[in-house]
C-alpha beads as a LAMMPS data file, in Angstrom:
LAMMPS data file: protein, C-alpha beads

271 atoms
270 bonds

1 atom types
1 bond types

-500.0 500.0 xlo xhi
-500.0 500.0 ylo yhi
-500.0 500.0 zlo zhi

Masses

1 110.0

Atoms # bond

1 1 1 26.422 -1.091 -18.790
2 1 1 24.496 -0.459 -15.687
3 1 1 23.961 -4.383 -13.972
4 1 1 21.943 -3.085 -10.719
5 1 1 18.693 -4.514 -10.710
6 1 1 15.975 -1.973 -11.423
7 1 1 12.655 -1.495 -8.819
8 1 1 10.117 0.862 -9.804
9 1 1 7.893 2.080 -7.063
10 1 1 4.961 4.247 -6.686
11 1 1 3.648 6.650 -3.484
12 1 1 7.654 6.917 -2.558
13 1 1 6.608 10.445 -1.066
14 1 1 6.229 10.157 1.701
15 1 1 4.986 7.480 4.689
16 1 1 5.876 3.135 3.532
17 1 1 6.320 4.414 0.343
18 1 1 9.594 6.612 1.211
19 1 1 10.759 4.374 3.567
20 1 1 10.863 1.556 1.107
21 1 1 12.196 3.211 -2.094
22 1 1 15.704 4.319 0.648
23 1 1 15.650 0.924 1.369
24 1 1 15.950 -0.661 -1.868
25 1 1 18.605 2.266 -2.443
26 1 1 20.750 1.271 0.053
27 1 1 20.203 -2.586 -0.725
28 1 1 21.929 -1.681 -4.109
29 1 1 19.294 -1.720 -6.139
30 1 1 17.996 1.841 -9.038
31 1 1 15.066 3.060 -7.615
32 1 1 12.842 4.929 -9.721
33 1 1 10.358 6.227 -7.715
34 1 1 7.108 8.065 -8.379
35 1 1 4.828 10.064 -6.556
36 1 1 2.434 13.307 -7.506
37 1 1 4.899 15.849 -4.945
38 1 1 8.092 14.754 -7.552
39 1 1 6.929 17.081 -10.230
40 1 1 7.686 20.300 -8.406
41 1 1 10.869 18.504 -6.579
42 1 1 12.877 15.875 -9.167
43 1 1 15.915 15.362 -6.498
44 1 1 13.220 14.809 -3.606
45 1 1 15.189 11.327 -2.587
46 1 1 18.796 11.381 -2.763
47 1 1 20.376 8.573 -4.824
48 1 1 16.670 8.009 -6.695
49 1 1 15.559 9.064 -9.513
50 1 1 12.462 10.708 -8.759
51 1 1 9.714 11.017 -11.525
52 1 1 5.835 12.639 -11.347
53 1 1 3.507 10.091 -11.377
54 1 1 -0.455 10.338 -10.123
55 1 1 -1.701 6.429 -10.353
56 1 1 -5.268 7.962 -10.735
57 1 1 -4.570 9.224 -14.290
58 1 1 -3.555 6.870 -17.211
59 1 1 -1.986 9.540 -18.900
60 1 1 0.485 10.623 -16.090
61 1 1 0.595 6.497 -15.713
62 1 1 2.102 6.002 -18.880
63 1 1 4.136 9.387 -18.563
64 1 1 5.624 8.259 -16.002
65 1 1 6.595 4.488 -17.806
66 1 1 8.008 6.002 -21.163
67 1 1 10.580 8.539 -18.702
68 1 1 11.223 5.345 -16.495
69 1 1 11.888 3.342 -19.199
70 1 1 14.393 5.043 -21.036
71 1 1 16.473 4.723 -17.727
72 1 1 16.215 1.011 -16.889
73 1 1 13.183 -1.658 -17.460
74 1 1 11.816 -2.873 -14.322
75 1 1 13.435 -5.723 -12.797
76 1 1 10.265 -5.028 -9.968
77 1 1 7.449 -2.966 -9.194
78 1 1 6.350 -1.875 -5.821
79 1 1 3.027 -0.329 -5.336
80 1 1 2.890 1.994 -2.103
81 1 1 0.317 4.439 -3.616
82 1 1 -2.092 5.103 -0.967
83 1 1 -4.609 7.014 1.486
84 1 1 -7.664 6.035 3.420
85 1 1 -10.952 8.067 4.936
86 1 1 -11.801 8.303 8.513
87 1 1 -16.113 7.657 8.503
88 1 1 -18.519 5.903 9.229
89 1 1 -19.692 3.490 7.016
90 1 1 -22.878 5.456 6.720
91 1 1 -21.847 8.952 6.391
92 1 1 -18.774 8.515 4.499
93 1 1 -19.925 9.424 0.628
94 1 1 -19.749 7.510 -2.097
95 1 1 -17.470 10.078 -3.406
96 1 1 -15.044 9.853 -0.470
97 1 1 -15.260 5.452 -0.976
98 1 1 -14.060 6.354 -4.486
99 1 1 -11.436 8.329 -4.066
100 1 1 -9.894 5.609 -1.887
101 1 1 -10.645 2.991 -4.044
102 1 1 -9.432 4.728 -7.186
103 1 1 -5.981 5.335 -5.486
104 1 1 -5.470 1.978 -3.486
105 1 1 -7.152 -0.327 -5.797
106 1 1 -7.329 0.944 -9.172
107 1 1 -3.979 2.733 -9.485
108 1 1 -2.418 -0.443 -8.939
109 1 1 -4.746 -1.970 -11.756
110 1 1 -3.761 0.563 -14.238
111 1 1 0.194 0.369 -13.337
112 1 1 0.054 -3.426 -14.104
113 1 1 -1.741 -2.758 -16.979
114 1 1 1.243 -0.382 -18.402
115 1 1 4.343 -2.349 -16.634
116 1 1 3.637 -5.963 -17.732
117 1 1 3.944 -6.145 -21.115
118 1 1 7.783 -3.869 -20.264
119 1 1 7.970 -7.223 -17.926
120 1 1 7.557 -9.744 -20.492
121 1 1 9.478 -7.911 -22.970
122 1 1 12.666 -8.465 -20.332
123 1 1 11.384 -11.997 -19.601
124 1 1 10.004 -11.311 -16.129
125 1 1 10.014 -9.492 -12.744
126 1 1 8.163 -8.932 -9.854
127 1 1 5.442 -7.310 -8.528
128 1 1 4.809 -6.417 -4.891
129 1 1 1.638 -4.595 -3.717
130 1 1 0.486 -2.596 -0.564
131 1 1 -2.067 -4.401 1.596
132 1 1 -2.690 -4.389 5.112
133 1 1 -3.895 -6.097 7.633
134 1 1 -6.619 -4.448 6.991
135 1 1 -7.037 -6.733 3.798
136 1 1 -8.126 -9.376 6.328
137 1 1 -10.092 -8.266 8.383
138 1 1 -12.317 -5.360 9.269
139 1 1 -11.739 -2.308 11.924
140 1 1 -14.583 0.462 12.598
141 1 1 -14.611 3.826 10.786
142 1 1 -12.441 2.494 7.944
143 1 1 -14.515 1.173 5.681
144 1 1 -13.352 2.505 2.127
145 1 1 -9.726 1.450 3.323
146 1 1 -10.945 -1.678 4.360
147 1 1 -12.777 -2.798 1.051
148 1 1 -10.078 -1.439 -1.344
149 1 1 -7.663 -3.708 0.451
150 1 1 -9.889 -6.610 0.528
151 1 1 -10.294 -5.989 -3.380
152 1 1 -6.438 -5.777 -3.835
153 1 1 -6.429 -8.829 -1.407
154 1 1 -8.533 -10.634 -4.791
155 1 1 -7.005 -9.240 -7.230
156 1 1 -3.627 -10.134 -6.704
157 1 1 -4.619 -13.926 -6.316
158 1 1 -6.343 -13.782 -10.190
159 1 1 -3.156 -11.824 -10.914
160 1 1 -0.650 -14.335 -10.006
161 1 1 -2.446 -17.276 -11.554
162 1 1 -2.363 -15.556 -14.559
163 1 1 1.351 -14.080 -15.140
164 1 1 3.217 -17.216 -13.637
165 1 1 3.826 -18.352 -16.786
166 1 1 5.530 -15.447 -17.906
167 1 1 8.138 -15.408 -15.185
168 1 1 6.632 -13.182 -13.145
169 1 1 5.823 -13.068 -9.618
170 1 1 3.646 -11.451 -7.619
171 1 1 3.872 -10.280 -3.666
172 1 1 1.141 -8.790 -1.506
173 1 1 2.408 -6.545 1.556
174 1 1 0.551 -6.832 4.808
175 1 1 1.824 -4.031 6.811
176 1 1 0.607 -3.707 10.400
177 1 1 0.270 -0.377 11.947
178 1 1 3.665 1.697 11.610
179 1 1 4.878 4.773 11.915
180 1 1 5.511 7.701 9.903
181 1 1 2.071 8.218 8.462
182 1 1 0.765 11.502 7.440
183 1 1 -2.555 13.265 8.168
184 1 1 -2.127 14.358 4.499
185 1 1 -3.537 11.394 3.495
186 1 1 -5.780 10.041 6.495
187 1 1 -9.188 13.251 5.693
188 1 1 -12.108 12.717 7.638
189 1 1 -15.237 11.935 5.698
190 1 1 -16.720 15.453 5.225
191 1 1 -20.188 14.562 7.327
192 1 1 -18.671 13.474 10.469
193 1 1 -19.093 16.521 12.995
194 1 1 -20.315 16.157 16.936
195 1 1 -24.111 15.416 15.821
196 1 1 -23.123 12.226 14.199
197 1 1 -25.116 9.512 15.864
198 1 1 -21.450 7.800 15.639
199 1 1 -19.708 10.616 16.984
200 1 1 -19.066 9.162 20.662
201 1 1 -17.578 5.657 19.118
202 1 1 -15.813 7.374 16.427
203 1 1 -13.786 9.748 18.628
204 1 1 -13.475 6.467 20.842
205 1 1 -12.080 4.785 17.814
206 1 1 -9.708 7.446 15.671
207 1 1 -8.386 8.071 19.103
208 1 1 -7.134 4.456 19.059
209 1 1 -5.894 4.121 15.914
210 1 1 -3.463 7.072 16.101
211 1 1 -2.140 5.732 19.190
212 1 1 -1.728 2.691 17.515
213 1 1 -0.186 4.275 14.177
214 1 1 1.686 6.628 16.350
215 1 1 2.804 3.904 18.127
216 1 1 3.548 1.867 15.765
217 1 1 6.385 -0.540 14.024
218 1 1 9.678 1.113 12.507
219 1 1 8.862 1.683 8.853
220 1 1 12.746 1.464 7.667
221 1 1 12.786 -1.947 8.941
222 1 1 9.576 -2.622 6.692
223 1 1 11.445 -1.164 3.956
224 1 1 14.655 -3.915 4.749
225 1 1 12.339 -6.676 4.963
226 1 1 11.111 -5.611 1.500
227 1 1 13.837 -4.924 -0.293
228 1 1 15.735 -8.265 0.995
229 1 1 12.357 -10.137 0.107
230 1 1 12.803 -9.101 -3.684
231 1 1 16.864 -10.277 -3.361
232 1 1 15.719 -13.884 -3.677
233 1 1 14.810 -15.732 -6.281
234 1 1 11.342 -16.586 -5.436
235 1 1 9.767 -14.452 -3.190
236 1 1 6.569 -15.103 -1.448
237 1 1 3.188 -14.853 -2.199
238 1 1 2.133 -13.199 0.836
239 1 1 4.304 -11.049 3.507
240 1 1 2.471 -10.152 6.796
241 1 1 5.226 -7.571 8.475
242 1 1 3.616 -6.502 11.744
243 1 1 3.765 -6.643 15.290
244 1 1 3.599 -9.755 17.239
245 1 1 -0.100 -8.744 18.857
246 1 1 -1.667 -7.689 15.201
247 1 1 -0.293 -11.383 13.666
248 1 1 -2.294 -12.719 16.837
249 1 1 -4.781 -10.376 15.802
250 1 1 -5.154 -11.866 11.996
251 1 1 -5.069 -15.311 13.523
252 1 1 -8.143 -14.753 15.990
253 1 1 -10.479 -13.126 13.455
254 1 1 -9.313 -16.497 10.774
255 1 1 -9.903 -19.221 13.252
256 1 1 -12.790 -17.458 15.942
257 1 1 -15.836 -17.173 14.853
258 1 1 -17.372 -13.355 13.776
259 1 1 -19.470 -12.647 17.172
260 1 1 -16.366 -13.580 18.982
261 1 1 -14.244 -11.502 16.607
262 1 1 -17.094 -8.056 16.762
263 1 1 -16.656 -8.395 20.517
264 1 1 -12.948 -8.196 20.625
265 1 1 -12.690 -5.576 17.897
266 1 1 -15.565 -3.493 19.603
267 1 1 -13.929 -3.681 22.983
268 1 1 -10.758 -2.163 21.403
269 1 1 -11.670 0.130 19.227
270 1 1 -15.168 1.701 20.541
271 1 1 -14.227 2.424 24.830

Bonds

1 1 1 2
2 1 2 3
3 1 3 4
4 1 4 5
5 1 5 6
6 1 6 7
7 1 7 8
8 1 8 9
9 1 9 10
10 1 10 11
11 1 11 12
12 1 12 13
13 1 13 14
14 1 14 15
15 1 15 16
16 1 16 17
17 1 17 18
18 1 18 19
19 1 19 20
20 1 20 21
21 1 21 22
22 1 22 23
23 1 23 24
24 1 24 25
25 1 25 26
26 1 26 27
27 1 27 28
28 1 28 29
29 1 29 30
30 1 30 31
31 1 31 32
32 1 32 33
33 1 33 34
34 1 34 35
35 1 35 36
36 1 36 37
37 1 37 38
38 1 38 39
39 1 39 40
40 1 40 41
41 1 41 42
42 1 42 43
43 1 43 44
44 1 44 45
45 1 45 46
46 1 46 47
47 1 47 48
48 1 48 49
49 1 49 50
50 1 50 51
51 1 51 52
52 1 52 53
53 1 53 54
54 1 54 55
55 1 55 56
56 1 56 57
57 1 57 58
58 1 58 59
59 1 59 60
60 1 60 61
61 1 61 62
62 1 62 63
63 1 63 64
64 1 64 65
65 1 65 66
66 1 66 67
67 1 67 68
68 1 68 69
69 1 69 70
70 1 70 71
71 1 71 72
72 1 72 73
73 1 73 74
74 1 74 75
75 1 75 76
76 1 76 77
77 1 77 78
78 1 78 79
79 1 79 80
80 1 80 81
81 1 81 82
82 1 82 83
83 1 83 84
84 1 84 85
85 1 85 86
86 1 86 87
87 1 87 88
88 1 88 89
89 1 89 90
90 1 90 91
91 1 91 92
92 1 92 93
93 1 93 94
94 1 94 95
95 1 95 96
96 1 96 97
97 1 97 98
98 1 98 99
99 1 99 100
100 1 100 101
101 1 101 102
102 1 102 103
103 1 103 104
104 1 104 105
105 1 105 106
106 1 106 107
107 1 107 108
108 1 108 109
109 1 109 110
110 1 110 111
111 1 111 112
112 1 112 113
113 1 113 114
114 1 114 115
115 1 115 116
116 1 116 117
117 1 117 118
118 1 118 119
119 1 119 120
120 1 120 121
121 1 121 122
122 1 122 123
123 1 123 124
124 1 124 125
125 1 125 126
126 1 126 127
127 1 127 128
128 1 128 129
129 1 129 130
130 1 130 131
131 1 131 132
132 1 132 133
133 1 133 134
134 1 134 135
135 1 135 136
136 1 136 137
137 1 137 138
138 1 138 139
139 1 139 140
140 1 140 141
141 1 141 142
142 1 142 143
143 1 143 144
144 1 144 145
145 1 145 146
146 1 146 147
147 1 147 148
148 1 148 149
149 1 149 150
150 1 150 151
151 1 151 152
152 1 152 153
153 1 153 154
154 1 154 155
155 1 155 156
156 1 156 157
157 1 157 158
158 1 158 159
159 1 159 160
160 1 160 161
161 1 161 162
162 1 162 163
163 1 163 164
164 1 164 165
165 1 165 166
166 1 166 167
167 1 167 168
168 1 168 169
169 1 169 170
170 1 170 171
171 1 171 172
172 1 172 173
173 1 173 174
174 1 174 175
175 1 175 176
176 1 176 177
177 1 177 178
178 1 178 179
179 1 179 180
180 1 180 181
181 1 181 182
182 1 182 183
183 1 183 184
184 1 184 185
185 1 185 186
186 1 186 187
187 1 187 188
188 1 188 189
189 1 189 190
190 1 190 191
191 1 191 192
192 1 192 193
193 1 193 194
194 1 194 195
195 1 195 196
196 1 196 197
197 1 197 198
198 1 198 199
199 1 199 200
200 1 200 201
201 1 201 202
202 1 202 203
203 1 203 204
204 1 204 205
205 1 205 206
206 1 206 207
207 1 207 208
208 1 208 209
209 1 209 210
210 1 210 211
211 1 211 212
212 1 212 213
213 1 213 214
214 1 214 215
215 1 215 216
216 1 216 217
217 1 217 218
218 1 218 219
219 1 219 220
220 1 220 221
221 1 221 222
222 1 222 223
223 1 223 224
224 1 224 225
225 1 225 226
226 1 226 227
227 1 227 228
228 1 228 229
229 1 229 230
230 1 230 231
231 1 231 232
232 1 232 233
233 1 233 234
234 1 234 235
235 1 235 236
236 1 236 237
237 1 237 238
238 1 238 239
239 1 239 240
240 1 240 241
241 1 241 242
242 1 242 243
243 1 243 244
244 1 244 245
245 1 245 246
246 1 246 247
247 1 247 248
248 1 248 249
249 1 249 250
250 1 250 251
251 1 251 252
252 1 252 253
253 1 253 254
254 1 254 255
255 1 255 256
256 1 256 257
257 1 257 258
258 1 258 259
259 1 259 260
260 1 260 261
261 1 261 262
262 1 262 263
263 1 263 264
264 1 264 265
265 1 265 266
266 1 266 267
267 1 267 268
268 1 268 269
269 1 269 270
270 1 270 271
């Protein structure tokens, strides 16, 4: 009988999410991972058993729990399922918001919904999500990102509260800007072009945030930091993993006031 522990994690593609699931492989733990991309390609992650699974649909949701399931119960659940829109607040659709917010947000809504009563039934587990640091605080031309994180941000607080007594635990993941993101999932809104009123600031700022991203922290040591989070007993409510400027970053825009914050932010992002 097969003692490994069991994580089940979603988006494990391509970008965190990949990075991650090889993690938890090499940590010792089954990884079943799921991502749209694994339908055409089963074997896509060696050592992992790789199952379709599009967190926008509640049938390929529950698809995807009924296959995992007959191979182990989750122990864990990691939710890396995700993609943002480059836009102005203004001209990004509400279409385009959600999109975003149907992916980030409500695909992890509907995977609890399926993996917690599988939880229960083996008297517990944990459950990590995907936020950012952009679940704290705001950055220009990423608004639909921004407020699906802020909801997850919520969300998981209710969510906690509510399963503790079940033996169940919940994480949130604040990544920091790292690499090994895809344009795949980072579209422009479809009405930015060079008549934008915003177009000057906007090329300002998307030019800064793929240095940044480009730039950016090693996403296999994200994927460690995970993996040996979930080794522990308790693990913690919260997990900021980020570079030493961005935690300085969170820690201005908490204790500063917002004009002070809107001048820093604008100075960076908009040249």
């Amino acid at each position: 009988m097969n003692q490994r522990k069991t994580v089940w994690i979603t988006g494990a593609s391509s970008g965190l999410g990949l990075h991650t699931a090889m993690a938890f492989r090499d940590d010792g733990w089954q990884v079943i991972a799921g991502a749209r991309s694994f339908g055409d390609n089963p074997a896509a992650i060696e050592g992992v058993t790789c199952l379709p699974l599009d967190v926008t649909s509640e049938e390929s949701i529950r698809a995807f729990c009924e296959k995992a399931a007959v191979v182990a119960l989750p122990d864990a659940l990691v939710q890396c399922a995700g993609m943002l829109v480059l836009g102005s607040c203004e001209e990004t659709a509400p279409e385009e918001f959600r999109r975003v917010i149907d992916t980030n947000y409500l695909g992890m809504v509907r995977m609890n919904r399926e993996v917690l009563p599988l939880m229960r039934q083996n008297g517990g587990g944990k459950i990590v999500m995907f936020s950012s640091i952009n679940g704290l605080m705001g950055i220009p031309f990423q608004s639909a990102y921004t407020a699906s994180k802020h909801a997850i941000e919520g969300y998981a607080e209710c969510l906690a509260l509510e399963v503790k007594p079940f033996n169940i635990q919940v994480m949130l993941v604040e990544p920091g800007d790292h690499r090994s993101g895809s344009d795949k999932y980072r579209p422009h809104a479809a009405a930015m072009n060079d008549g934008s009123p915003y177009a000057a600031a906007y090329a300002s700022a998307t030019k800064q945030i793929h240095h940044d991203e480009s730039n950016g922290s090693d996403p296999d040591i994200l994927g460690r930091k995970i993996a040996k989070a979930l080794d522990k007993k308790r693990i913690p409510f919260r997990k900021r993993i980020a570079s030493p400027d961005q935690h300085l970053a969170v820690y201005i825009h908490r204790f500063l006031g917002a004009r002070i914050n809107a001048v820093i932010l604008r100075k960076y992002y908009i040249k």
